[in-house]
N, C-alpha and C positions, 0 to 999 in steps of 0.2 A: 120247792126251794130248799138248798142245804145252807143252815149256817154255820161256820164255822166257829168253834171260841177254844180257848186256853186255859189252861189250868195256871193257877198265878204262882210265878218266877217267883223266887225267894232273891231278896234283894233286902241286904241289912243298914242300907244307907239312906236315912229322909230325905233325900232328894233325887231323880233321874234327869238323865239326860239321852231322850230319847232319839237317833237317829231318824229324821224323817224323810232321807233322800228318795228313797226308790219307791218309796210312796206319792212325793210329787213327781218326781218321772212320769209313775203308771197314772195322772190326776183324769187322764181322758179316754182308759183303755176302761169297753165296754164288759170286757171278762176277766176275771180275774187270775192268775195263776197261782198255785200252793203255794208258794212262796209270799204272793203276795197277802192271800191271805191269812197265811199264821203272821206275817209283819202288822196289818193292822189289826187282827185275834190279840195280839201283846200291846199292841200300843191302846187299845181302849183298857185292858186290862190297869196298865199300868196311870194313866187317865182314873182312873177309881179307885187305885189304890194311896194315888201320890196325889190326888187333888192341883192343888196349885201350885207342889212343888214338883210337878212333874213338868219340864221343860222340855224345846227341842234344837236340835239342832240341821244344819243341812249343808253340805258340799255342795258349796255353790259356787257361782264364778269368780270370785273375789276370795276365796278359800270358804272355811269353816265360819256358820253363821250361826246364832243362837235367833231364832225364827219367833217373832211373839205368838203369847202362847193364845191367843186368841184366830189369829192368822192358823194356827197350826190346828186347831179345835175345827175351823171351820172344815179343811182342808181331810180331816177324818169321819167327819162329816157328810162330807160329798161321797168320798168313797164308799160309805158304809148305806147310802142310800144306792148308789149306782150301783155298787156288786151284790148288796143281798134284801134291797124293796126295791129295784128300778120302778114299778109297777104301783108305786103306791101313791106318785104325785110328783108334781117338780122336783130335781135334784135340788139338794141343798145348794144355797147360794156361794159360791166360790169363788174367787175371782184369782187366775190363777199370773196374772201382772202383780195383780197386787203382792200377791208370796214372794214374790222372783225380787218385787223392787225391795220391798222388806230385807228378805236378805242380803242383796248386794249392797242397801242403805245401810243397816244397821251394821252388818259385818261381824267381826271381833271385837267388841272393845274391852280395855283391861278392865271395868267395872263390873264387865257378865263375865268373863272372864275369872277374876278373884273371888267372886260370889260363887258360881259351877266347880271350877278347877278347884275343887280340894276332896280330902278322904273324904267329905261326909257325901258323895255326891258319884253314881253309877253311870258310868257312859252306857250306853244297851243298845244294840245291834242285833237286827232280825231278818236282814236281805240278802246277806252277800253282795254287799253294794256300800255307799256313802262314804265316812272320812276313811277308811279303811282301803277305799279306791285309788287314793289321791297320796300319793308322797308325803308323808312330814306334817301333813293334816291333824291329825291325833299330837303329835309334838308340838304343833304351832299352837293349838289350843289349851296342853295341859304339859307345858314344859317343863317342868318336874316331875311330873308322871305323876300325882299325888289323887287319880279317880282313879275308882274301881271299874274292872270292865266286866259286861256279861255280852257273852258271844253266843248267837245261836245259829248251828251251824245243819243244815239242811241236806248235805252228805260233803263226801269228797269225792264225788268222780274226778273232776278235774285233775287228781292227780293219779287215781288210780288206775284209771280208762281214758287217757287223754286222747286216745283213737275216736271215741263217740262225742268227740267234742268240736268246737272249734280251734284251730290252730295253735292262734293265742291264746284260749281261753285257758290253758295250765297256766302261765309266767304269768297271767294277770291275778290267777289266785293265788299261785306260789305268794307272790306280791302283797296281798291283801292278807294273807293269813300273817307275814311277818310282819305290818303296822301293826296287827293287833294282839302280835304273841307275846311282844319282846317288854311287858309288866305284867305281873303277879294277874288273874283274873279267873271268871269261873264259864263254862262252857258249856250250854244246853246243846242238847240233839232231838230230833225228832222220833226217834224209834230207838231200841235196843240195837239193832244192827247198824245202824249210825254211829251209837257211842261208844261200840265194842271197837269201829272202826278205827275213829278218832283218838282213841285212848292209846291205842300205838300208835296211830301217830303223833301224838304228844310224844307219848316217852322217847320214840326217836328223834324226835326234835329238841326235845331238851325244853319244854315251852313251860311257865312257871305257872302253871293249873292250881289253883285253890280247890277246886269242887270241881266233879262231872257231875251232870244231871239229865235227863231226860224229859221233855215236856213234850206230851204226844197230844195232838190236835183231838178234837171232837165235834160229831157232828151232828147236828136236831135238822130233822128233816120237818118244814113247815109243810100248812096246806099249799097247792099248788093256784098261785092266782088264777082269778078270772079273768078272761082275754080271750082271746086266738093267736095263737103263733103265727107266723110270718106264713107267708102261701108256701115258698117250698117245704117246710117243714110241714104244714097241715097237710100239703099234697103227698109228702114220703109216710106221714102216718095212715094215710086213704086207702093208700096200698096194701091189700093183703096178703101180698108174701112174708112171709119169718124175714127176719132180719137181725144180726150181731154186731156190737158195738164196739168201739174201740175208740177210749179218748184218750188225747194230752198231744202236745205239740207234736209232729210231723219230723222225728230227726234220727239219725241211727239205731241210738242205742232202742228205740221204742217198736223197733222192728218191726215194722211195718210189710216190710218184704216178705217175709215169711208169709203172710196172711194174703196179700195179692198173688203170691205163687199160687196159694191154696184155690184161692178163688178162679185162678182163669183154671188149674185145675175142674175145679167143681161144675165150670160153665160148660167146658169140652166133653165130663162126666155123668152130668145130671141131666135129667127132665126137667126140674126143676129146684133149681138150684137156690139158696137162703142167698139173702142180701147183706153186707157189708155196709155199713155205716160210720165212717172215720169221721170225728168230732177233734177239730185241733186245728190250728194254724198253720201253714207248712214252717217247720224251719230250715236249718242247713246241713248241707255235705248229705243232700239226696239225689241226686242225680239219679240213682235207677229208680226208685219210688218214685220221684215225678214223674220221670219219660213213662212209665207203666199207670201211671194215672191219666196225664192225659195223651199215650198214644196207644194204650193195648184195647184195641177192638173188644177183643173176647171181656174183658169184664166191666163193659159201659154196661149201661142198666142195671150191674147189678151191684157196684160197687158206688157210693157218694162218698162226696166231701161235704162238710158243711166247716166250715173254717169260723166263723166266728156267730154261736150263738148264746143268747140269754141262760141262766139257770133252768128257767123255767121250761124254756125249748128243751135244753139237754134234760130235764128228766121226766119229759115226755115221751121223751125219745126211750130212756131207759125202761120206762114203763112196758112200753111195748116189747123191747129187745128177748131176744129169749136168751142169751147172756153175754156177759161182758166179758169181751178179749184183752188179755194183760202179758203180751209175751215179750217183755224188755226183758234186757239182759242185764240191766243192773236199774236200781232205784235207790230212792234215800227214805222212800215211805210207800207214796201210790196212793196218795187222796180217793181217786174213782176207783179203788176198792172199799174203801169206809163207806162212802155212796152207795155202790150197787149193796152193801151189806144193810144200809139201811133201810132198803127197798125191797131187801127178800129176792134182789137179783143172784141168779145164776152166775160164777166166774168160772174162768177156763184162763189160767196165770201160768204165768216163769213157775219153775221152779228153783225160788234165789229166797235166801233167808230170812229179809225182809217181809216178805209176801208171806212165809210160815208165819210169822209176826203176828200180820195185821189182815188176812183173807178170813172170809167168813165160813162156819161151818158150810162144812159139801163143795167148799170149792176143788176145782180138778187142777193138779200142778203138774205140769209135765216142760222137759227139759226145750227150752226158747229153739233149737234145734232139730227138733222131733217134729217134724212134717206130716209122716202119716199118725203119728200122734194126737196130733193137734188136727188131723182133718177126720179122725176119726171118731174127735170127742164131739166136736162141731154137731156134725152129722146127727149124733148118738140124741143130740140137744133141739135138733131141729126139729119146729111143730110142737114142741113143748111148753104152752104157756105157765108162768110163774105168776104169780100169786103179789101184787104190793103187799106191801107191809103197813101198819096204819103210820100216820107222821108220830114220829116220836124224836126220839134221841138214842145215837148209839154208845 
C-alpha cells in the first residue's frame, strides 16, 4: 500500500473553505487518481489544522453549497478508507443522498454566506474541478471578492499540448483558470517544473499572484495486506516470464504506442520475448492503441491490460516487474515514479524535466521517441530481478 499525504499549505486566514466537489464526484471510484489524491492528502490536512473552522463547500445543482461539516467529515472518510485500507473492514458509512439532498437543501444562504465570505476566510481548491467549473460560482458566493483564494494547480497541459487532450478540454480550463484569476490569490504547484511553468503563465496573463509555492506529494509505502488478489492478477503473477510495467490512464500523451510497437517488434524478434503489463483505464483519442490492443495478433499473451485494480494488486505487480515504463511526453509530476522509487524499482522514463525532478537514482532517461532506445534498455533489463525495499517513506 502507498499513502499519499502533504506537506501543510501555508494559509494565514482562521478559517477555510474547502472545495469538496470532485471528491464527491469520485465518492464510488474504486482507485484513485494523483489528482485525486493530493485533493484528499489537503483536505485531511487542512481538517487538522482548521478543526472546526474548516468548512466546505460543493457545486452542486442548485449552484454553490456550503455542505455541513459533519456530512463532509463522513464523505472523506469513506474515501480515505476506500483508496488507502479498502482491506481493513466496512467502508466508512456514507450515504451519498444524503450529501446531494444537503446540498441542494441547504444551498447558499446569506447567514453561511456572511459568516465565510469575508478576508478572514481562504477559499482552497485542489482538483481542477468545482466552483471554478461553473460560471459566476465564485461571484455568487463571495460577491465582493473579499476571501482569499489558494489554487493548486497540477500542470497546464491543457493549454500547452491541447493536441493530447480532449477537444474541449483547453476552453474548459482556459474557463476555469479565469473564475479563479481575476482576485489577488496564492498558487501551489506540484513539482518545480509545474511552477516554473505557471509562473509565465501568470506573468502573461496579468493574474494578481500573491505567492507561488510548491507542495510536492509524499509517499510511505505500508506493509502489503493479507488476502489474495483477484484470480487474473494471482494467475499473471504465476507466470514466470519477466514482465514491464506501465501505469496511469490509457490516452496519448502517455504513449503508449511506442511501447506496443516495441512489443509486436519483440514477439517477431524473440525466443522469448518479456511481458508488458498496462495498469490504467482506457481513455480517449486512442484509436491506434486500442485497435492494436484488441486486434494485433502478434502481442496477445504477451501484452495485458488490467484497467481497474486495488493498490495492493498494483504493487504486487510492481514487486515483480523488472521495471517500470514511463515514456509520456509531458507530465505535471508522475506519482508511479515516487512508487517504483519507493520499492527499489527499476525506471526506464521520458526524458522531460519533470522526471529529472522526481525519478529515482539509476533511472534510465531517454527521448519518448527513441524506439531502438528504449527496446534496447528493455532488453538490457530483462531477467534482472530487483530487490523491494523495506516499507518505509520516501
Amino acid at each position: 500500500m502507498f499513502i499519499l499525504s502533504m506537506p501543510p499549505a501555508r494559509i494565514e486566514t482562521t478559517r477555510v473553505l474547502f472545495d469538496i466537489s470532485r471528491l464527491f464526484r469520485c465518492r464510488s471510484n474504486a482507485f484513485a487518481t494523483g489528482v485525486d489524491r493530493i485533493d484528499l492528502a489537503l483536505a485531511f490536512n487542512l481538517v487538522r489544522q482548521f478543526a472546526d473552522h474548516c468548512h466546505f463547500v460543493h457545486a452542486g445543482p442548485a449552484g454553490p453549497a456550503i455542505v455541513d461539516q459533519a456530512a463532509s467529515l463522513a464523505l472523506l472518510a469513506h474515501l480515505d478508507k476506500r483508496w488507502n485500507d479498502p482491506s481493513s473492514g466496512d467502508l466508512a458509512p456514507f450515504s451519498g443522498r444524503r450529501f446531494t439532498a444537503d446540498a441542494i437543501l441547504r444551498g447558499l444562504t446569506r447567514s453561511e454566506q456572511r459568516k465565510l465570505a469575508t478576508a478572514d476566510t481562504t477559499y482552497v481548491v485542489a482538483s481542477h474541478s468545482g466552483l471554478g467549473k461553473v460560471e459566476g460560482a465564485l461571484k455568487r458566493l463571495d460577491p465582493e471578492q473579499r476571501m482569499r483564494r489558494f489554487v493548486y494547480l497540477h500542470d497546464i497541459i491543457p493549454l500547452e499540448m491541447p493536441e493530447y487532450q480532449r477537444p474541449e478540454t483547453r476552453g474548459a480550463f482556459e474557463r476555469y483558470l479565469r473564475e479563479l484569476t481575476d482576485s489577488p490569490l496564492v498558487i501551489a504547484s506540484n513539482s518545480d517544473d509545474t511552477d516554473m511553468r505557471v509562473r509565465k503563465l501568470a506573468a502573461k496573463e496579468k493574474w494578481p499572484v500573491e505567492t507561488f509555492t510548491v507542495l510536492k506529494p509524499q509517499l510511505s509505502q505500508m506493509p502489503i495486506k493479507s488476502g489474495e488478489p483477484r484470480p487474473l492478477v494471482s494467475a499473471y503473477l504465476a507466470d514466470p516470464r519477466p514482465f514491464f510495467t506501465i501505469i496511469g490512464t490509457i490516452e496519448p500523451r502517455k504513449n503508449h504506442l511506442l511501447l506496443l510497437n516495441l512489443w509486436r517488434q519483440l514477439a517477431e524478434e524473440c525466443d522469448a520475448p518479456p511481458r508488458l503489463c498496462i495498469i490504467g483505464k482506457r481513455g480517449w483519442e486512442n484509436e491506434n492503441v486500442l485497435d492494436m490492443l484488441d486486434r494485433c495478433d502478434a502481442i496477445k499473451g504477451l501484452v495485458t491490460e488490467f484497467g481497474s485494480l486495488s493498490d495492493t494488486e498494483v504493487q504486487l505487480l510492481m514487486m515483480r516487474a523488472e521495471a517500470l515504463l514511463f515514456p509520456s511526453f509531458v507530465e505535471g509530476l508522475g506519482i508511479p515514479l515516487l512508487e517504483a522509487a519507493a520499492m527499489n524499482l527499476p525506471c526506464i522514463v521520458s526524458d522531460i524535466p519533470v522526471f529529472r525532478e522526481v525519478a529515482p537514482a539509476g533511472t534510465i532517461f531517454l527521448d519518448p521517441l527513441d524506439g531502438p532506445g528504449w527496446k534496447r534498455s528493455i532488453m538490457s533489463k530483462t531477467g534482472k530481478q530487483h530487490v523491494p525495499s523495506p516499507a518505509g517513506s520516501l
